[in-house]
C-alpha positions as CSV (number, residue, x, y, z in Angstrom):
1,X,7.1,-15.3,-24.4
2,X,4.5,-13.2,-22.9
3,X,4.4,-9.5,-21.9
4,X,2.4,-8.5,-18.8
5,X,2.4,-5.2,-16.8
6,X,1.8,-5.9,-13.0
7,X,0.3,-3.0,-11.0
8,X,-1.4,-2.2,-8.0
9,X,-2.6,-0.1,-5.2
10,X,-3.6,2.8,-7.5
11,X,-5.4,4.7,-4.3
12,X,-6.0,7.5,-7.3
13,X,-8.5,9.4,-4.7
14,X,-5.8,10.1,-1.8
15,X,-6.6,13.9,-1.6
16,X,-4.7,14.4,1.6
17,X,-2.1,17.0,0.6
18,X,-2.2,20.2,-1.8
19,X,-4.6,22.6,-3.2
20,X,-7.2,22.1,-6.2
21,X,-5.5,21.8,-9.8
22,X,-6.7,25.0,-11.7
23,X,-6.6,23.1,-14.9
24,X,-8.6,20.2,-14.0
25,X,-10.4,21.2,-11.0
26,X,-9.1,18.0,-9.0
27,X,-7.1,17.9,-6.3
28,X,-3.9,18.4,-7.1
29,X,-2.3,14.7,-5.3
30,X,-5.4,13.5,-7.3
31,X,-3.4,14.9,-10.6
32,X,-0.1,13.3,-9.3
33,X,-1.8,9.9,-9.0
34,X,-3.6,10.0,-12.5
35,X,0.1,11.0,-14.1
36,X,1.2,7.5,-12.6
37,X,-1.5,5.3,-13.9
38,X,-1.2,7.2,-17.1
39,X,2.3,6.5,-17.6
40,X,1.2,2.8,-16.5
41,X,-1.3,2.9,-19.3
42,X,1.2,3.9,-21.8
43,X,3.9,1.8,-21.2
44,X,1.4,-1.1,-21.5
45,X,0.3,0.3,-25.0
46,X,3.7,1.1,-26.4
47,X,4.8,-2.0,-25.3
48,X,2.5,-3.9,-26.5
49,X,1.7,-6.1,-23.5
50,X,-0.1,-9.4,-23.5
51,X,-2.1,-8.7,-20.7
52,X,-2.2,-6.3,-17.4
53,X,-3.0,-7.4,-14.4
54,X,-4.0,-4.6,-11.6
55,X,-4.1,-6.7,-8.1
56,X,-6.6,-4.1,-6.6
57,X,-7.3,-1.1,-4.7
58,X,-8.2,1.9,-7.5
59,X,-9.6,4.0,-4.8
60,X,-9.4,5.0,-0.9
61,X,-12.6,3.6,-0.6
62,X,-15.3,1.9,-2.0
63,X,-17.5,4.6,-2.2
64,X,-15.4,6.7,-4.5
65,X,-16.9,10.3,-5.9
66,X,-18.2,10.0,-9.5
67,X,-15.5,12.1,-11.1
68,X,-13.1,10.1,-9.5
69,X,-14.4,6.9,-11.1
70,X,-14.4,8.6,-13.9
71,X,-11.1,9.3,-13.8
72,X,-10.1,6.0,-13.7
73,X,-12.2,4.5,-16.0
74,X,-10.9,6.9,-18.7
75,X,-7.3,4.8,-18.1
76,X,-9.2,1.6,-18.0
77,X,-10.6,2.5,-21.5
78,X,-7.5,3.6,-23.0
79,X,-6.9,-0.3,-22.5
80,X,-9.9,-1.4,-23.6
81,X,-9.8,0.3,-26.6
82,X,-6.2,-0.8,-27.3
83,X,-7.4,-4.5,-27.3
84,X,-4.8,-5.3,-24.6
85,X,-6.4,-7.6,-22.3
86,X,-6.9,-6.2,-18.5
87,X,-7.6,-8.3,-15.4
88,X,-9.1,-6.3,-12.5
89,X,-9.1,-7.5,-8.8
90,X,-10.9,-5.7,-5.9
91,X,-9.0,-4.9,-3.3
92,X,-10.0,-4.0,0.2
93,X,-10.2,-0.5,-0.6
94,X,-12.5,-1.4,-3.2
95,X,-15.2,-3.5,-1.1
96,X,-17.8,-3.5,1.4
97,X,-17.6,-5.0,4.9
98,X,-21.2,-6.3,4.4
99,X,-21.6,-9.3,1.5
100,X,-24.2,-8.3,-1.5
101,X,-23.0,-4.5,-1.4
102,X,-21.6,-3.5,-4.6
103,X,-17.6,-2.8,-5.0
104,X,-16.4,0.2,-6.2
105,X,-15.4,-1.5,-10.0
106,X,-18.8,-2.9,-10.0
107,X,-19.8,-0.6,-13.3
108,X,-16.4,-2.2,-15.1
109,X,-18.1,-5.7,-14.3
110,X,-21.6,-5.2,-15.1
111,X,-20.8,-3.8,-18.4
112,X,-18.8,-6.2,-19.8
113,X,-16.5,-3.8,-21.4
114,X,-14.1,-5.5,-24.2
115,X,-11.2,-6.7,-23.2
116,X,-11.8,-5.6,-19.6
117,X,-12.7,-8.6,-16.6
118,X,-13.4,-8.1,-13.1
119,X,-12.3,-10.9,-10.2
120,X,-14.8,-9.7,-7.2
121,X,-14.6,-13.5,-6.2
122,X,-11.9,-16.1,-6.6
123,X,-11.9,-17.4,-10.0
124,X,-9.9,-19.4,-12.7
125,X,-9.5,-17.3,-16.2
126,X,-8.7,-19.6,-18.6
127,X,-6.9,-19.1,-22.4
128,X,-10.1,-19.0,-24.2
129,X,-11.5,-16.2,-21.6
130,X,-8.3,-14.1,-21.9
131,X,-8.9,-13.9,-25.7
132,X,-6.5,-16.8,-26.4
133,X,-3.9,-15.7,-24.7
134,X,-1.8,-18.9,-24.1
135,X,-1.7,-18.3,-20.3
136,X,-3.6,-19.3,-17.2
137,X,-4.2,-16.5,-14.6
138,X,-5.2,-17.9,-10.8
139,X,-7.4,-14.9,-9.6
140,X,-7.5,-13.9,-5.3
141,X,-9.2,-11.0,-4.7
142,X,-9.4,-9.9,-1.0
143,X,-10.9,-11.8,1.2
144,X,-12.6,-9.9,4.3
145,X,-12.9,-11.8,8.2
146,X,-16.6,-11.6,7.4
147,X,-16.8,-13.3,4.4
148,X,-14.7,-16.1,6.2
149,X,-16.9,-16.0,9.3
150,X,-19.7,-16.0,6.7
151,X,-18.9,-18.6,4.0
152,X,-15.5,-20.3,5.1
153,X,-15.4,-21.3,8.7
154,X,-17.9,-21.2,11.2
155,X,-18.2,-18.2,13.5
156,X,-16.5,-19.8,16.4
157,X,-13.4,-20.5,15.0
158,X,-10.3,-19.4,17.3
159,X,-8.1,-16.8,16.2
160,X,-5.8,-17.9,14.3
161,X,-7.7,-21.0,12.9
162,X,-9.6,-18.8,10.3
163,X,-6.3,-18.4,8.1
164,X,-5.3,-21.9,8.6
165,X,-8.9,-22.7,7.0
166,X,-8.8,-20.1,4.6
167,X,-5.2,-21.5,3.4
168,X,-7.0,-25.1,3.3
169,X,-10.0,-23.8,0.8
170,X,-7.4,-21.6,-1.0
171,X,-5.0,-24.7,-2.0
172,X,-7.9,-27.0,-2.7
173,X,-9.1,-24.0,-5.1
174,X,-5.9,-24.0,-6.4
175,X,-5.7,-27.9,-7.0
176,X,-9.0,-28.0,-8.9
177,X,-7.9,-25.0,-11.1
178,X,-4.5,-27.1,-11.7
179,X,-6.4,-30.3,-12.6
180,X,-8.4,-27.9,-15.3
181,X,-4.9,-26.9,-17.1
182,X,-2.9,-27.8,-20.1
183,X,0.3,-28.4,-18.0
184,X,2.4,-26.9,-21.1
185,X,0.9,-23.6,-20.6
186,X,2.0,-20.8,-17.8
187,X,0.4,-20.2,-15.2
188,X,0.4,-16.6,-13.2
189,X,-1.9,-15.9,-9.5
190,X,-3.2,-12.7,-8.9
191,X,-4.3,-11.9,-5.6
192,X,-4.5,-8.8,-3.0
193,X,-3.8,-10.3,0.3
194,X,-0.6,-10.2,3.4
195,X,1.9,-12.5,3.0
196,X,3.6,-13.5,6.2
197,X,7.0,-12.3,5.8
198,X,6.1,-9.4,3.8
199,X,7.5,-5.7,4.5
200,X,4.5,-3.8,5.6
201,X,5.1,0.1,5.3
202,X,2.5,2.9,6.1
203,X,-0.8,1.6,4.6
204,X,-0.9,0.3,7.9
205,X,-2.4,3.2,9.0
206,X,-5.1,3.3,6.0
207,X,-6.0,0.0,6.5
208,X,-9.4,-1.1,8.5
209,X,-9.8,-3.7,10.5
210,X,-7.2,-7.2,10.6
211,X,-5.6,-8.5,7.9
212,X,-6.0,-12.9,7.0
213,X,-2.3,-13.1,6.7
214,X,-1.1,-16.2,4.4
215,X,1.5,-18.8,4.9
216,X,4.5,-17.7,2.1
217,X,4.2,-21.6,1.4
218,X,0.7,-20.6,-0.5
219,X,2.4,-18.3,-3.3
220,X,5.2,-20.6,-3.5
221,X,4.0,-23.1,-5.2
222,X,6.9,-23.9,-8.7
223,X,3.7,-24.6,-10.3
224,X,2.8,-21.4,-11.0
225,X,5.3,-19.2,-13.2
226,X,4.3,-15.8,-11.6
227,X,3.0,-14.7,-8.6
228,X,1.0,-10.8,-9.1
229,X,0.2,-9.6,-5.8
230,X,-1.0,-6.3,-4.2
231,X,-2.2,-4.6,-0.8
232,X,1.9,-4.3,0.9
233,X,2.8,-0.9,-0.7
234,X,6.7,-1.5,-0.8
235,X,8.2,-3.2,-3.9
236,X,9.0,-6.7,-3.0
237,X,9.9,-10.0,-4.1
238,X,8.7,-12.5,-1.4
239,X,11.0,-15.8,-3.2
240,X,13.8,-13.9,-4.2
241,X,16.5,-16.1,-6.2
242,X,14.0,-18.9,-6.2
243,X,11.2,-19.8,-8.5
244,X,8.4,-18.2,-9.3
245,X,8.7,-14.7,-8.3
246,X,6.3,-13.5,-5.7
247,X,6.1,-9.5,-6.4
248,X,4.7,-6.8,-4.9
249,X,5.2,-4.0,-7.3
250,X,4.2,-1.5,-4.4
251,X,2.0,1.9,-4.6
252,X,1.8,4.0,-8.0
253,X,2.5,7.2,-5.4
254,X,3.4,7.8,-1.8
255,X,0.2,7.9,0.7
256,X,2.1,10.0,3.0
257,X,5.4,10.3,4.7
258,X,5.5,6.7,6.2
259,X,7.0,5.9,2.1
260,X,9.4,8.5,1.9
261,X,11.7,5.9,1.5
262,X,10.1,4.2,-1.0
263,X,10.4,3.6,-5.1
264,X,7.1,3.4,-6.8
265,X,6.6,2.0,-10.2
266,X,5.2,-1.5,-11.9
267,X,6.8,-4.1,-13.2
268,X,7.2,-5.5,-16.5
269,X,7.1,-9.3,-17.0
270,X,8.2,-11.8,-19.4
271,X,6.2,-14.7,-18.7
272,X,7.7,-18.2,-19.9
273,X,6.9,-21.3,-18.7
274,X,9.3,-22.2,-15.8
275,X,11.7,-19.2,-16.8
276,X,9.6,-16.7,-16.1
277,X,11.4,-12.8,-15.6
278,X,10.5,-9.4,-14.1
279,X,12.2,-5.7,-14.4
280,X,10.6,-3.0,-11.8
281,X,9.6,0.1,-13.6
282,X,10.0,3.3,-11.6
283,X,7.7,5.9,-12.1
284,X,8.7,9.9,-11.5
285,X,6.7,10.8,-8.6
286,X,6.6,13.9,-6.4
287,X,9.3,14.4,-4.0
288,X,8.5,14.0,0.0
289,X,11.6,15.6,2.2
290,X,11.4,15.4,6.0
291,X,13.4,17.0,8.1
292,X,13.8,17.1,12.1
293,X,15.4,19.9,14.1
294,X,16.2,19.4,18.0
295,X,16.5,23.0,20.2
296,X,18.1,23.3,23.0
297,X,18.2,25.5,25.7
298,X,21.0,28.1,24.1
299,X,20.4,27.5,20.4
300,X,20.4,30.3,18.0
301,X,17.1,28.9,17.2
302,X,16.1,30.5,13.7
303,X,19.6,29.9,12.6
304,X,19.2,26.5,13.2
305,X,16.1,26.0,11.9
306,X,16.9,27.5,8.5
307,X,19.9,25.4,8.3
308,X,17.7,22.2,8.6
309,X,15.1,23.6,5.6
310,X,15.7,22.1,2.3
311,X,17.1,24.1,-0.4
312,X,14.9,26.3,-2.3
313,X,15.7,24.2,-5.4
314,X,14.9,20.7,-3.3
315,X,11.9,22.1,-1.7
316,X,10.6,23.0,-5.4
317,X,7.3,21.1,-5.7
318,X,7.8,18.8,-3.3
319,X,5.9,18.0,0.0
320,X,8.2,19.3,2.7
321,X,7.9,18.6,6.9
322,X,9.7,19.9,9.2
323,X,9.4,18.5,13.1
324,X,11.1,20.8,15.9
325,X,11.7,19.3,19.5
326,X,11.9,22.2,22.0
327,X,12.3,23.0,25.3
328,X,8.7,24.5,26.4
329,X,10.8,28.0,27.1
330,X,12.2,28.4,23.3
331,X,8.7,28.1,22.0
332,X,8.2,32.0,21.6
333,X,11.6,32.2,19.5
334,X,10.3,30.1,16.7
335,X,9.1,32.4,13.8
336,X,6.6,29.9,12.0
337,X,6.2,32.8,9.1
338,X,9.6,33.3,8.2
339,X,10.1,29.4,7.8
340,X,6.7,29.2,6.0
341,X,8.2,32.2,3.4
342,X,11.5,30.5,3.1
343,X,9.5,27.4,1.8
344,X,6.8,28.8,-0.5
345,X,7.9,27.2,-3.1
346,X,7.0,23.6,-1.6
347,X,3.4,22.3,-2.9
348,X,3.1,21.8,0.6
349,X,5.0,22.3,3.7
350,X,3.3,20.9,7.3
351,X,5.7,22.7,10.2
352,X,5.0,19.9,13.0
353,X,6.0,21.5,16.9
354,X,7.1,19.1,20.1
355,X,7.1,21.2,22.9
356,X,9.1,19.2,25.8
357,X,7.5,17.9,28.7
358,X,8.5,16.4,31.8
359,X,9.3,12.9,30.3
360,X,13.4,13.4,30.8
361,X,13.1,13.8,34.5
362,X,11.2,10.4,34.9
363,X,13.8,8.6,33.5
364,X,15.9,6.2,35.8
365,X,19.5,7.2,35.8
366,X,21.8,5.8,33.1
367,X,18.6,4.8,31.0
368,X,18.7,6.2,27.7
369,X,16.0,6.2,25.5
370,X,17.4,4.6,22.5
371,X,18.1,1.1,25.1
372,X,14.3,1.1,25.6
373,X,11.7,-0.8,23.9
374,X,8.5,1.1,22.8
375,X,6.2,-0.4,25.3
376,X,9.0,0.7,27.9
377,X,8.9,4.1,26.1
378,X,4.9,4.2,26.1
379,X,5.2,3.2,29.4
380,X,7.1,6.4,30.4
381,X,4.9,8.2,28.7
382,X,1.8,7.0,30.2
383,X,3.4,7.8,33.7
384,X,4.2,11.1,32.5
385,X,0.4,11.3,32.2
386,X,-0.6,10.3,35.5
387,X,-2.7,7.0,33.8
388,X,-3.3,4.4,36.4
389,X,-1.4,1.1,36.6
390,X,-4.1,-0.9,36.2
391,X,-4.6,0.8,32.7
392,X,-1.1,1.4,31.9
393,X,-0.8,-2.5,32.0
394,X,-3.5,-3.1,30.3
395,X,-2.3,0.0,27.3
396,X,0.9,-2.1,27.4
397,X,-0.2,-5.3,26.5
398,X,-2.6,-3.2,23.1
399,X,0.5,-2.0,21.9
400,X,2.7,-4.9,22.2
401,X,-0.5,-6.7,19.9
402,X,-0.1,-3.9,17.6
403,X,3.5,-3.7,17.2
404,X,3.8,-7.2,16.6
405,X,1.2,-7.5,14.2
406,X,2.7,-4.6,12.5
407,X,5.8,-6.4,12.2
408,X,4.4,-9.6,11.0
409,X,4.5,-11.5,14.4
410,X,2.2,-14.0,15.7
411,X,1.3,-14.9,19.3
């Protein structure tokens, strides 16, 4: 049996709440991220793990500052010099949109560190490569639209057709690497890529362009005994109850409050051919508490509000928001300083304020808003704005795209 830790979507540069730490000088979320992939580090080392396998995405772009690659290659050292072998994918945080530009682990590649290998392009590691490890490890970096428009299909292709031909090149890949294999041996892929059926959460909204979404078929395959994935942020198995497992271990931290929700954590495998096993590791991360708060005309309003805080022990630390909706006559009744002092214990507290417009009154009798779809909502709200038909239809028609993209559907 073989141990491997599975991680991905480290994003250790996501500065986008808190102060600086005084200790360090980083940004303190920068701190929180670094405390995850450290405790991801050490649990590989006092473990002892075979092999870790990060399925990309270090930073939020791949033009990170110096101090935060050096952050992160302090970790990837730790490994390094712990003789514990580490595959590397890039992600699409991690790369250019033009080809030739260098990604942001290009350093870790170019210096052949020990133990350390970088998959920039698709690529077949082998026993002898992974220091005799008796494993085979399928590598899939990401792939971007202009790479396939580039290298894989021709520039005309419909949409649509360029994942079909993408999934065609990617399974003949996969055949030649399985025709280069002692069939006795294991056999895990690693890729960063959207699997159709996956739970997308809020990464949406950090993500750039259109993802080349793959058939679940593509991962399924009872030939390999592990499946290592990365880019979806949520913990997942795609082929639960079914062989092999197909695992997104998810985020080392929350982005933002789109993952409230959400554990973070790796996992810990036991790799065995055609037996193969997996335990998600949770990892203590900073609390995020959101709250929302509806006025109406009447309300003792900082009574309520108060009510709806967190306590002073919950907010402790954690990143706090608190969203009032209000009628536009109440807005003068708010006291933004006294809920600010009542949470100044938070790291951070964001006070978000919805004044009420006229939206109500354009409602058709009997309709309620929670009948209505969100293109019938959007709708309203366009309306509300006075925006033209011809470009409310239009408007319409974008977010439907969206929204079903967002939740995996295809036209």
């Amino acid at each position: 049996m073989l141990k491997i830790l599975h991680f991905a979507d480290a994003h250790i540069d996501m500065a986008n709440y808190g102060q600086h730490d005084p200790e360090s000088g980083l940004p303190a979320r920068v701190v929180d991220f670094l405390k995850s992939l450290d405790s991801i580090v050490s649990a590989a080392i006092e473990e002892k793990a075979d092999l870790v396998v990060f399925c990309g995405d270090a930073y939020r772009d791949r033009s990170p500052a110096p101090t935060f690659q050096r952050e992160w290659d302090k970790r990837v050292l730790r490994l390094s010099k712990a003789g514990i072998q580490t595959v590397l994918l890039t992600g699409n945080h991690d790369i250019a949109p033009a080809a030739l530009r260098a990604h942001a682990m290009q350093e870790m590649e170019t210096l052949e560190i020990p133990y350390i290998h970088v998959a920039s392009k698709p690529r077949l590691f082998t026993p002898e490569q992974l220091g005799g490890l008796p494993l085979y490890l399928v590598a899939v970096p990401w792939i971007t639209r202009a790479r396939v428009i580039e290298g894989l299909v021709n520039s005309e292709a419909e949409d649509g057709q360029g994942e079909s031909m993408v999934t065609e090149q990617l399974q003949a890949f996969f055949e030649d690497c399985f025709r280069k294999m002692d069939p006795t041996l294991p056999v895990v892929l690693a890729a960063h890529a959207s699997i159709e059926g996956a739970e997308i959460g809020q990464e949406r909204m950090i993500t750039v362009g259109k993802d080349l979404m793959f058939a679940p078929g593509l991962v399924r395959d009872p030939r390999f005994d592990y499946v290592a994935l990365g880019h979806i942020h949520k913990f997942q198995d795609l082929n639960l109850k079914s062989y092999p497992p197909v695992v997104y271990p998810g985020s080392i931290e929350r982005v933002d409050f789109g993952e409230i929700h959400e554990e973070k954590g790796f996992v810990f495998v036991c790799l065995e051919k055609g037996k193969t096993r997996y335990e998600f590791r949770k990892l203590a991360t900073r609390p995020f508490i959101d709250r929302k708060v509806f006025l109406e005309t009447g309300d003792a309003v900082l009574d309520k509000l108060v009510r709806a805080l967190p306590s002073e022990k919950e907010a402790e630390n954690a990143i706090a928001r608190l969203s009032i909706y209000y009628p536009k006559e109440l807005e003068t009744q708010i006291d933004e300083a006294e809920l600010r002092r009542r949470m100044k214990g938070a790291f951070q507290f964001n006070l978000s304020k919805h004044a009420e417009n006229a939206l109500r009154t354009r409602l058709s009798e009997g309709q309620e808003t929670s009948l209505m779809s969100a293109e019938e909502l959007l709708d309203v709200y366009w309306q509300s704005s006075n925006t033209p038909g011809d470009e409310r239809e239009t408007l319409v028609l974008l977010a439907k795209k969206i929204i079903d993209e967002a939740n995996g559907l295809r036209g």
